[in-house]
Backbone as CSV, one residue per row, in Angstrom:
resi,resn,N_x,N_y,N_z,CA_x,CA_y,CA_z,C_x,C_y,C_z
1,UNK,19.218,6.259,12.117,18.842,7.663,12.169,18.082,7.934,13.465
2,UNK,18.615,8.817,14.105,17.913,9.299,15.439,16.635,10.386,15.210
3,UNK,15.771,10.127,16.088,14.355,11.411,15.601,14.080,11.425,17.104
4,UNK,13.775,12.925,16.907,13.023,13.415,18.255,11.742,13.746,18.264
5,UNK,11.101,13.635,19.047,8.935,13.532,19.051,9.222,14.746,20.172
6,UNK,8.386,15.949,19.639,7.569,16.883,20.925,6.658,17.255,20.462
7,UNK,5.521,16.878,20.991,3.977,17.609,20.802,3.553,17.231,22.076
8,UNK,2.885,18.200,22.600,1.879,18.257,23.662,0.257,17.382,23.880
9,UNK,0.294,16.685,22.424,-1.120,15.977,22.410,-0.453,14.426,22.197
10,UNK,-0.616,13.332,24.040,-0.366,12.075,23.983,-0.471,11.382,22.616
11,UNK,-1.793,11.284,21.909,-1.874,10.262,20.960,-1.406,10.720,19.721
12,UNK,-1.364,11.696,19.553,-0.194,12.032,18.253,1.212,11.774,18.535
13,UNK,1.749,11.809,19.714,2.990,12.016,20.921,3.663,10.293,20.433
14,UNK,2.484,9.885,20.431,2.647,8.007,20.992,2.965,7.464,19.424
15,UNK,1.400,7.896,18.808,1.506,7.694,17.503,2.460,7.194,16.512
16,UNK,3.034,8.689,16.542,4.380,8.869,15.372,5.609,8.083,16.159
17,UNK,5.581,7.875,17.878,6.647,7.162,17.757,6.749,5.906,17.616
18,UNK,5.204,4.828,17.795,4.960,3.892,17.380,4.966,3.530,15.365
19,UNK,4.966,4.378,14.756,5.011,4.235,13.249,6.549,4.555,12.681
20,UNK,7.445,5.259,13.779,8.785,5.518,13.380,9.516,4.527,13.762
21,UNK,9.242,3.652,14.768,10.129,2.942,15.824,10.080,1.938,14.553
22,UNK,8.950,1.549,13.645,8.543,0.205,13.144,9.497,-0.033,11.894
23,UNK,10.127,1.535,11.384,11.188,1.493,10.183,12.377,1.461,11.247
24,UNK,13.192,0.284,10.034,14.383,-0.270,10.193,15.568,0.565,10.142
25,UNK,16.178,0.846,10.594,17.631,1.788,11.242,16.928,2.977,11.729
26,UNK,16.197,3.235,12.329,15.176,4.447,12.968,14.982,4.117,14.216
27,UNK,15.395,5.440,14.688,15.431,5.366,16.677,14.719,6.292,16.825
28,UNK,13.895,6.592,18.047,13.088,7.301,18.370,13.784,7.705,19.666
29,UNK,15.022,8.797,19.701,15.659,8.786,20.931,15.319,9.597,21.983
30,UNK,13.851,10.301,22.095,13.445,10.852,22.563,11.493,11.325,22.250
31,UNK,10.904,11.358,23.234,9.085,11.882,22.299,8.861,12.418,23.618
32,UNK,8.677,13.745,23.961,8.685,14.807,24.736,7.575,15.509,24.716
33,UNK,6.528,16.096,25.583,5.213,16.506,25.871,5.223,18.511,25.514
34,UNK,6.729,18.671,25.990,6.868,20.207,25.699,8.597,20.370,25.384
35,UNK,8.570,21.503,24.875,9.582,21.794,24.086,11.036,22.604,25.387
36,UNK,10.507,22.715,26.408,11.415,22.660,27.787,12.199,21.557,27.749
37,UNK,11.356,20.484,27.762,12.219,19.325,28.158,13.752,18.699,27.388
38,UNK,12.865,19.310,25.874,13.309,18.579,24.681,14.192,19.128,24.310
39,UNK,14.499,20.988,24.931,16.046,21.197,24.806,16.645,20.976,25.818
40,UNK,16.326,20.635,26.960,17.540,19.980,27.627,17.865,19.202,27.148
41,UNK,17.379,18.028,26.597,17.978,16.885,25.668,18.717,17.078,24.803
42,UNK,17.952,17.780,23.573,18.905,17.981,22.379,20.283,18.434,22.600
43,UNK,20.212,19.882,24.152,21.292,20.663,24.674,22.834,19.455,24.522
44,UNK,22.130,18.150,24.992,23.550,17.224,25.341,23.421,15.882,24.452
45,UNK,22.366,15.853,23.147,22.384,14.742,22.902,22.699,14.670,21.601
46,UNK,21.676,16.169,20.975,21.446,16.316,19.255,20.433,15.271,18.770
47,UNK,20.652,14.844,17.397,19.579,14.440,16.826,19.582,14.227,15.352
48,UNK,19.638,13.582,14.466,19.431,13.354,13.001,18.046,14.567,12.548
49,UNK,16.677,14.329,13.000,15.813,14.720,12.643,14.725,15.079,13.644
50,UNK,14.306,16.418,14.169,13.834,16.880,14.978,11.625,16.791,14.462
51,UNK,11.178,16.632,15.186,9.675,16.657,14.716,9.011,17.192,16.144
52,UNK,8.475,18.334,15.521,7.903,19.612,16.412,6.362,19.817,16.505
53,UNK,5.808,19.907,17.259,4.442,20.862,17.002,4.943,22.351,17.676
54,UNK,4.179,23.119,17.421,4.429,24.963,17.696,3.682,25.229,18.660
55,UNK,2.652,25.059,18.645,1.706,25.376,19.964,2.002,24.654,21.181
56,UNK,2.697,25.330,22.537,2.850,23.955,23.118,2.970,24.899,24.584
57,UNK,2.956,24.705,25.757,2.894,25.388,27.026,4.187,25.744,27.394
58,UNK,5.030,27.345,27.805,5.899,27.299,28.241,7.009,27.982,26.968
59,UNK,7.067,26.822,26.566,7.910,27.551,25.204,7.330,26.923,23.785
60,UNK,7.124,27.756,22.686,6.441,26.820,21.416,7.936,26.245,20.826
61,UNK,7.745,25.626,19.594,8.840,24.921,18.665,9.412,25.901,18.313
62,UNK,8.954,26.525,17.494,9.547,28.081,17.229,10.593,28.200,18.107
63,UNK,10.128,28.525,19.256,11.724,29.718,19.519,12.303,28.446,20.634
64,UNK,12.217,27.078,20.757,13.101,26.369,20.437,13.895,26.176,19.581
65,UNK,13.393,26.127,18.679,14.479,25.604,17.059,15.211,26.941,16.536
66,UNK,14.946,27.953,17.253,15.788,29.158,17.059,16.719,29.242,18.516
67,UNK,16.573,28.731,19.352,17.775,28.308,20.447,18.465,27.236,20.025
68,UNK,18.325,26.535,19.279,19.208,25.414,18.804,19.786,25.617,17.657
69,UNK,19.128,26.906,16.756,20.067,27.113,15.790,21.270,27.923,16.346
70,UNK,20.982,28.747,17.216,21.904,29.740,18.053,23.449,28.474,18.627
71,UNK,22.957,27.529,18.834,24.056,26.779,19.360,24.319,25.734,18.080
72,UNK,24.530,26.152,16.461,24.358,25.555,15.657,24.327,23.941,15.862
73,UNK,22.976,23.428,16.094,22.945,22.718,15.797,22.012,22.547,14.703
74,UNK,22.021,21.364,13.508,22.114,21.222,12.234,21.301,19.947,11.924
75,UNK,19.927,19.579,12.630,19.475,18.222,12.391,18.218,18.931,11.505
76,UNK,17.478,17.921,11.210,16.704,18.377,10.220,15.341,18.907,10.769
77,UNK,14.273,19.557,10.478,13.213,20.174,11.780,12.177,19.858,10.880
78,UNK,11.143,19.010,11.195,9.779,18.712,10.579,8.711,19.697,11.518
79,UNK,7.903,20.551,11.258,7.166,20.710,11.896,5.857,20.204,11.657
80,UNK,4.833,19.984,12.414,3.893,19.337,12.102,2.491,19.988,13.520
81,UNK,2.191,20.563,12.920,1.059,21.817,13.556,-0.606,21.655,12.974
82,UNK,-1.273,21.819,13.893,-2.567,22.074,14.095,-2.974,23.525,13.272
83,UNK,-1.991,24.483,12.911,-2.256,25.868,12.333,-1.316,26.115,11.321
84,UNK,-1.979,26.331,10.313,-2.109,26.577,8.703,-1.232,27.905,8.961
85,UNK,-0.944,28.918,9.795,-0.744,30.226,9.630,0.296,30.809,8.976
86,UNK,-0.238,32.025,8.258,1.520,32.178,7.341,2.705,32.146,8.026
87,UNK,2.484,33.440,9.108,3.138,33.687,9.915,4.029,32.734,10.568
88,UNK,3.511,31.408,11.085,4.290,30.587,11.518,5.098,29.678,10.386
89,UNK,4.585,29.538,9.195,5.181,29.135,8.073,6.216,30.106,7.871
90,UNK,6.172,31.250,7.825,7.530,32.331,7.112,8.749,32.299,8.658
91,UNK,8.225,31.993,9.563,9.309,31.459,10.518,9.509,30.355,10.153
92,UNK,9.129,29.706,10.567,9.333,28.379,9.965,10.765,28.201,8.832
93,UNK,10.353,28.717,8.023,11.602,28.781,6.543,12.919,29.868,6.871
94,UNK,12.362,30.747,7.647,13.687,31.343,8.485,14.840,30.909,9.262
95,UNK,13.999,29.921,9.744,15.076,28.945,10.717,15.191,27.865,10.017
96,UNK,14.924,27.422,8.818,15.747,26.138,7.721,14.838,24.843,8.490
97,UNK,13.343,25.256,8.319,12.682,24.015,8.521,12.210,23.543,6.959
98,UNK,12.935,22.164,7.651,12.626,21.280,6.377,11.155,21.324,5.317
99,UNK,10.579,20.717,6.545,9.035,21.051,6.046,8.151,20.955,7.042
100,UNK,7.185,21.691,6.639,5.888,22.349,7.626,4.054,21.474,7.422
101,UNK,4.116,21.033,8.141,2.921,19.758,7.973,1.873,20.369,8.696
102,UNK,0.625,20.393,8.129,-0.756,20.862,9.123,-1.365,19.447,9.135
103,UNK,-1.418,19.300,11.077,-2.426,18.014,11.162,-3.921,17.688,10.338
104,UNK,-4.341,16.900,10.389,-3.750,15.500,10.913,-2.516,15.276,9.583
105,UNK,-1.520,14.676,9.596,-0.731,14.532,9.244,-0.420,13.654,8.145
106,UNK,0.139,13.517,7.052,-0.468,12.052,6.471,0.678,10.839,6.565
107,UNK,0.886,10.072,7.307,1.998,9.019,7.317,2.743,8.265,6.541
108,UNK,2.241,8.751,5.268,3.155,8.041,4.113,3.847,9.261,3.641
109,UNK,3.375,10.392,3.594,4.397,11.957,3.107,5.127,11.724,4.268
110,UNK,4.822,11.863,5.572,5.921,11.800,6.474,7.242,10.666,6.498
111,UNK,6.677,9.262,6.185,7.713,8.487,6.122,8.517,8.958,4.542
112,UNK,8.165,9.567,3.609,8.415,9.723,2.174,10.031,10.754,3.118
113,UNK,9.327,11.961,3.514,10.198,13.059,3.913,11.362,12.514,4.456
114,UNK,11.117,11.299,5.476,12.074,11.082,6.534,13.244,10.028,5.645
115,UNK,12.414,9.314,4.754,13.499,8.589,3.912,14.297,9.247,2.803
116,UNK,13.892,10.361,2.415,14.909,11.314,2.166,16.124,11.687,3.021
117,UNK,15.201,12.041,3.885,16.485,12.870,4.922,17.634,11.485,5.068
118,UNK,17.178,10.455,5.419,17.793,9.291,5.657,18.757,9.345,4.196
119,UNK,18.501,9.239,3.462,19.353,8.603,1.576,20.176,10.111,1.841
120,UNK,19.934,11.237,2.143,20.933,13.030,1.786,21.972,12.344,2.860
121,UNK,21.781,11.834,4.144,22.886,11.405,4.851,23.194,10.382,4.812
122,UNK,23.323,9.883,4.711,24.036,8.179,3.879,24.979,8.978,2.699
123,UNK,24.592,10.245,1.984,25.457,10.698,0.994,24.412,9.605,-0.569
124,UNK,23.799,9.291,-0.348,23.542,8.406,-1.642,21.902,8.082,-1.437
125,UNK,21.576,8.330,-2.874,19.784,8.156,-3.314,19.937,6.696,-3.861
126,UNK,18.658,6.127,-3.378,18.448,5.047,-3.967,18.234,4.820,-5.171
127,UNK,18.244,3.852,-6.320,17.984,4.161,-7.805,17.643,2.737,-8.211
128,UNK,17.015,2.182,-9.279,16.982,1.382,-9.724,18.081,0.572,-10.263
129,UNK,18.223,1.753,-11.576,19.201,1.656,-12.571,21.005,1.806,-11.682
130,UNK,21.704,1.267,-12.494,22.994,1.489,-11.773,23.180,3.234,-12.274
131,UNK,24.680,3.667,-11.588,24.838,5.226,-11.742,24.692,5.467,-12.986
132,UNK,24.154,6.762,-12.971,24.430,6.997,-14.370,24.784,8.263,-14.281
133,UNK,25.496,8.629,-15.941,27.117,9.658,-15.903,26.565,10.537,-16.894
134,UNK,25.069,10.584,-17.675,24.782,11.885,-18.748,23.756,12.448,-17.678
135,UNK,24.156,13.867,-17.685,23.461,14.723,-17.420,21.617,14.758,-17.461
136,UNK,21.595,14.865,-18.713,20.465,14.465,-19.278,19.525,13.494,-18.505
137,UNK,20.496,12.519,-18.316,19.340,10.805,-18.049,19.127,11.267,-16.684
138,UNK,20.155,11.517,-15.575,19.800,12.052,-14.577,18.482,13.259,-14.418
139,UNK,18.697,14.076,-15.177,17.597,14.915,-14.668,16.093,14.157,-15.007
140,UNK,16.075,12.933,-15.737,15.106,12.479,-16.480,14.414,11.753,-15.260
141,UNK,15.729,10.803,-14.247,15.655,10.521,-13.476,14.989,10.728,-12.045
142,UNK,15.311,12.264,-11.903,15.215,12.752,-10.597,13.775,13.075,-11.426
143,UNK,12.818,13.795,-12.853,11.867,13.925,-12.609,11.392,13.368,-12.362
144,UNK,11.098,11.173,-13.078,10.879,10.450,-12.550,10.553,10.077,-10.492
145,UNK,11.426,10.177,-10.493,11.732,9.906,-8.744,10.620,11.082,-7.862
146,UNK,10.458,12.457,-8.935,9.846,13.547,-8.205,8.198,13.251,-8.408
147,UNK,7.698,13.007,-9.542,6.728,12.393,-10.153,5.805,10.422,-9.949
148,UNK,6.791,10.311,-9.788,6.255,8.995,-9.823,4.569,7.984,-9.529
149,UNK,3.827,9.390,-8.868,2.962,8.989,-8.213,1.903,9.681,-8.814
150,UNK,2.386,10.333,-9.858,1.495,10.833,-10.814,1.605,10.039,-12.464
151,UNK,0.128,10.277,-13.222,0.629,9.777,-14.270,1.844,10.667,-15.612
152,UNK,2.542,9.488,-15.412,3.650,9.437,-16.352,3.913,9.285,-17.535
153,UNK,4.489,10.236,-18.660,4.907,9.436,-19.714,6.243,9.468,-20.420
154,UNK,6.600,9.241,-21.466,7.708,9.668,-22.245,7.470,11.152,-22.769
155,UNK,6.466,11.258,-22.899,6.373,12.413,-23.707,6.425,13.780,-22.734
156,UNK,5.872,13.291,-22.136,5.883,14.588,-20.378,7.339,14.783,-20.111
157,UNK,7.919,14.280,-19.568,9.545,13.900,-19.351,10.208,14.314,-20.068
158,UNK,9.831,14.366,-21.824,10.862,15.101,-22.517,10.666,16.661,-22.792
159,UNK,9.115,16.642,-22.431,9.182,17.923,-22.499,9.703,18.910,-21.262
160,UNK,9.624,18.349,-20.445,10.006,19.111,-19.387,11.506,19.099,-19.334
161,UNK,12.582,18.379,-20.341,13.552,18.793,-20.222,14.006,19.123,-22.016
162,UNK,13.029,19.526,-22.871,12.853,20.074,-23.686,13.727,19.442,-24.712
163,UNK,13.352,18.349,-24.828,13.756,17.382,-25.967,12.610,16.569,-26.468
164,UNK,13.285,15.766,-27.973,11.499,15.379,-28.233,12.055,13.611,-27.312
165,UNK,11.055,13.408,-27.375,10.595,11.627,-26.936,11.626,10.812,-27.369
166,UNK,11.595,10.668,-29.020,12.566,9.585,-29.279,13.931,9.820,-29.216
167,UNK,14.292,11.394,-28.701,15.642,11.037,-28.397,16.291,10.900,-26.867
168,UNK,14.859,11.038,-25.992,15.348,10.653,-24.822,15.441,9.418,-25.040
169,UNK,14.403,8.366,-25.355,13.878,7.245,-24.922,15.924,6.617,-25.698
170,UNK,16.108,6.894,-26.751,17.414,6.504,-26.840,18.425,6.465,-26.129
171,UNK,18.419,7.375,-25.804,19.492,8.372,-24.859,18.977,7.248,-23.364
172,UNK,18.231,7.357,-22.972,17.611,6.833,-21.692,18.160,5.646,-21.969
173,UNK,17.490,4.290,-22.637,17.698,3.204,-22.949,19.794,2.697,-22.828
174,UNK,19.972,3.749,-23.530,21.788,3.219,-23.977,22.405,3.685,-22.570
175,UNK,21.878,4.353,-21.747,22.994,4.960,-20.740,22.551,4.023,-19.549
176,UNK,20.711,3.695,-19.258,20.633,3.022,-18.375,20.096,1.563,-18.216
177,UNK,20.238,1.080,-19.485,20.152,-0.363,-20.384,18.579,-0.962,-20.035
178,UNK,17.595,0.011,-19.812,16.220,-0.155,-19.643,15.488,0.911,-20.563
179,UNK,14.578,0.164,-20.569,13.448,1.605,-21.855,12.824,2.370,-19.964
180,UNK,12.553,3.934,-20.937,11.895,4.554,-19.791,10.884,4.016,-18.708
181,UNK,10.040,3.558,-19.558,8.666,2.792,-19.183,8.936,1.780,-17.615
182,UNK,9.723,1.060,-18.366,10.443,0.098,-17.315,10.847,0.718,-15.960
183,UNK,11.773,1.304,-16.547,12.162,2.365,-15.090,11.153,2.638,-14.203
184,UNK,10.531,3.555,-15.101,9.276,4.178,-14.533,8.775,3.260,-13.333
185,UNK,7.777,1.827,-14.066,7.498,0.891,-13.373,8.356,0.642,-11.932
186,UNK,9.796,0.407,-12.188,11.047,-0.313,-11.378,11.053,0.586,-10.069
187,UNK,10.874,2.038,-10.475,10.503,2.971,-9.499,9.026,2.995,-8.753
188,UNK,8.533,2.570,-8.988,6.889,2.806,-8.355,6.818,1.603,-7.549
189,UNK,7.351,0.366,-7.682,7.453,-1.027,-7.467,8.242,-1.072,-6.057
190,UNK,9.377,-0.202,-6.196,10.103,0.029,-5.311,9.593,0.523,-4.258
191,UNK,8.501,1.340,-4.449,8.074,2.970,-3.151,7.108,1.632,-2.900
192,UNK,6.289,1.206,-3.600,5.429,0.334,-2.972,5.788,-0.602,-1.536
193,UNK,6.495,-1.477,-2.256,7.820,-2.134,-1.254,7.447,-1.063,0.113
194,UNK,7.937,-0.031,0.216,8.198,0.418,1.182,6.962,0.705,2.423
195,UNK,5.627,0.859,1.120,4.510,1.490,2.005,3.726,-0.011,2.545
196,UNK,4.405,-1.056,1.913,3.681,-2.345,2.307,4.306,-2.836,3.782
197,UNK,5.076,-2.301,4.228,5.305,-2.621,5.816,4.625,-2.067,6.455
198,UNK,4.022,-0.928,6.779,3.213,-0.528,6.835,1.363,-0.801,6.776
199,UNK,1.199,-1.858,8.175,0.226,-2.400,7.740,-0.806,-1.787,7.816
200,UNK,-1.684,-0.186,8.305,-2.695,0.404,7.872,-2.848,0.885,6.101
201,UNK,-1.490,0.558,5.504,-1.793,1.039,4.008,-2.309,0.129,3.613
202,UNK,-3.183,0.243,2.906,-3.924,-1.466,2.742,-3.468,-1.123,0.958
203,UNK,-3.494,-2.690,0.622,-2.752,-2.586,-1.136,-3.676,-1.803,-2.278
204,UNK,-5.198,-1.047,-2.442,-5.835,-0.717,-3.119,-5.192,0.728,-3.168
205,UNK,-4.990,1.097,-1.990,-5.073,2.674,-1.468,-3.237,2.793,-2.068
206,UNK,-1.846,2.043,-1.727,-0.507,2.060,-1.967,-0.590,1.752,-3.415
207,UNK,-1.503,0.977,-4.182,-1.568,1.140,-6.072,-1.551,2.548,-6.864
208,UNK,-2.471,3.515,-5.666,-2.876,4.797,-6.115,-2.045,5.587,-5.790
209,UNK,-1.428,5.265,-4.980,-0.311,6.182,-4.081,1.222,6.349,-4.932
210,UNK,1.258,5.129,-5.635,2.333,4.682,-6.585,2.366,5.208,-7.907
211,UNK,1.052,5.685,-8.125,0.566,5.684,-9.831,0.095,4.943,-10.759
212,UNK,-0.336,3.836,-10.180,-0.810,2.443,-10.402,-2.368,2.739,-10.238
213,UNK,-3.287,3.103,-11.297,-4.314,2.750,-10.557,-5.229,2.022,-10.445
214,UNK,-5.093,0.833,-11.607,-5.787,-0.573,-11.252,-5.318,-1.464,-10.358
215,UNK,-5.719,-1.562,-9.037,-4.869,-3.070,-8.056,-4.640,-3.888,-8.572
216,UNK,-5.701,-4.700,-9.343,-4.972,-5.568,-10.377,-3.929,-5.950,-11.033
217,UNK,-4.228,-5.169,-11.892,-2.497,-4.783,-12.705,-1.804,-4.361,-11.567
218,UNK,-1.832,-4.056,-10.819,-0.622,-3.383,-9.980,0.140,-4.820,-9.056
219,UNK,-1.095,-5.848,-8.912,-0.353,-6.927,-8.165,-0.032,-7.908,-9.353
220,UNK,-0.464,-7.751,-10.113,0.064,-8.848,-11.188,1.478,-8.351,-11.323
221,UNK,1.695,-6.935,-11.774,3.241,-6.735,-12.294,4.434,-6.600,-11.051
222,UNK,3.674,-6.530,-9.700,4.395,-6.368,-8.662,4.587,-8.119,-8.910
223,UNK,3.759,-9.095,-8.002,4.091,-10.742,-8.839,4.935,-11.228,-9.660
224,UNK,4.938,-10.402,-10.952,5.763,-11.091,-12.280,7.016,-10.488,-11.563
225,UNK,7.319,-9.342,-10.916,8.682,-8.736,-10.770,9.674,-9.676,-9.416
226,UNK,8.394,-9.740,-8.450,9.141,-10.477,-7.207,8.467,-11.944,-6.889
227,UNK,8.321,-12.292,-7.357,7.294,-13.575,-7.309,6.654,-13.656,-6.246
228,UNK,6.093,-12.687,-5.736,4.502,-13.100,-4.885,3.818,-11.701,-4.960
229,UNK,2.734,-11.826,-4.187,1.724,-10.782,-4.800,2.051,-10.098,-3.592
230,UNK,1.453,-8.197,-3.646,1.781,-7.626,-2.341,1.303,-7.887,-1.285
231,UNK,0.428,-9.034,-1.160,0.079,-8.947,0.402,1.238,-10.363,0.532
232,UNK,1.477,-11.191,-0.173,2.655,-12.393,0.136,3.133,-11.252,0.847
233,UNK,4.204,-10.108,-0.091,5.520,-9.567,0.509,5.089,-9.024,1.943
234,UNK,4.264,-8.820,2.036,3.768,-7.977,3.237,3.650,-8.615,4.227
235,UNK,2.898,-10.208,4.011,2.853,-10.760,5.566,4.188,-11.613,4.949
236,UNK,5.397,-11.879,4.487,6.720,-11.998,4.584,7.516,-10.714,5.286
237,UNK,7.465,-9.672,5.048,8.349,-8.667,5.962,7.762,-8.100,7.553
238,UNK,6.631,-8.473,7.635,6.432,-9.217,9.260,6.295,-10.232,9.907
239,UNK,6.835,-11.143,9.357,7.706,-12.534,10.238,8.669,-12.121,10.035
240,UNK,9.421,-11.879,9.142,10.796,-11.365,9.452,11.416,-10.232,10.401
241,UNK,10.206,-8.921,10.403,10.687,-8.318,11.949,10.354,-9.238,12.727
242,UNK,8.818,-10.107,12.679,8.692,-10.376,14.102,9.989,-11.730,14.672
């Protein structure tokens, strides 16, 4: 996946392209000081996923990303701004920006956003469970997947798709040959995984982030699942980049 960097402030500039470069199939094919430069580029290059600040000398993001819609182009537009303002938010959603971030920024929503965008083009979401074909379990699913980082239960889940408990947890169980619970877990275990490359997330702060909120328990059941604890996996997936 290709991403483009323009903000006018070096260490945010440097930042994000030092924390993007570090995920695996992620190019940083461009990190640009003003938004002049950055459509001459895009003009002949394009882009998977564009990341903007608005305030910037010359021309803002704004009425860049409205010259690039003019020449439809179709990558995805993060903005990420110093100003809260409506105004630039209701543009913002005019021109089909993804999403609108007020600094400082937080680097795990941002990598969250970008691995979306990554799974919508690939055509395919990641999942625990293999596919599944009832309606039902899916939406149970995606609340799961939307939720995860909050606390969870059976009983929440069914209400929100307005069934009682024991006939999801059936329904759940026979279609995706795991009890909810499990899932649940299989999913949080997973995002973890992801925030543990990431070596400023330290493992107390990625337990909470997951929905986990004893570390404890959170490295014991991460352990029983992959046999080592999260900091093993962690200094294992940097010898392996390095």
């Amino acid at each position: 996946m290709e991403i483009v960097i323009i903000d006018d402030e070096p260490k945010i500039r440097n930042g994000l392209k030092h924390l993007l470069e570090r995920q695996e199939g992620w190019t940083v094919a461009g990190a640009f000081e003003n938004a002049v430069d950055a459509l001459g580029y895009l003009s002949h290059h394009g882009a998977d996923v564009i990341i903007t600040d608005i305030k910037m000398p010359e021309l803002n993001g704004l009425e860049m990303l409205a010259r690039l819609r003019e020449r439809d182009m179709d990558a995805e537009v993060i903005i990420v701004s110093g100003y809260s303002d409506f105004r630039f938010a209701q543009q913002a959603i005019e021109l089909g920006v993804l999403r609108y971030m007020v600094k400082p920024t937080n680097p795990r929503e941002l990598l969250q956003i970008l691995r979306s965008v990554e799974e919508k083009k690939r055509g395919t979401v990641k999942k625990p469970a293999a596919a599944v074909h009832n309606l039902l379990v899916k939406k149970a699913v995606d609340y799961i997947e939307s939720h995860y980082s909050e606390k969870l239960s059976l009983k929440e889940i069914a209400e929100s798709l307005y069934v009682t408990p024991n006939y999801l947890s059936d329904l759940f169980k026979r279609h995706t040959g795991k009890n909810i619970s499990v899932y649940i877990t299989d999913v949080r275990l997973e995002k973890a995984k992801e925030y543990l490359t990431i070596p400023e997330c330290n493992v107390a702060s990625i337990s909470e982030w997951v929905g986990i909120g004893n570390s404890r328990y959170f490295s014991n059941i991460f352990k029983k699942k992959y046999g080592m604890t999260p900091s093993e996996y962690r200094n294992k997936s940097v010898e392996f980049e390095t």
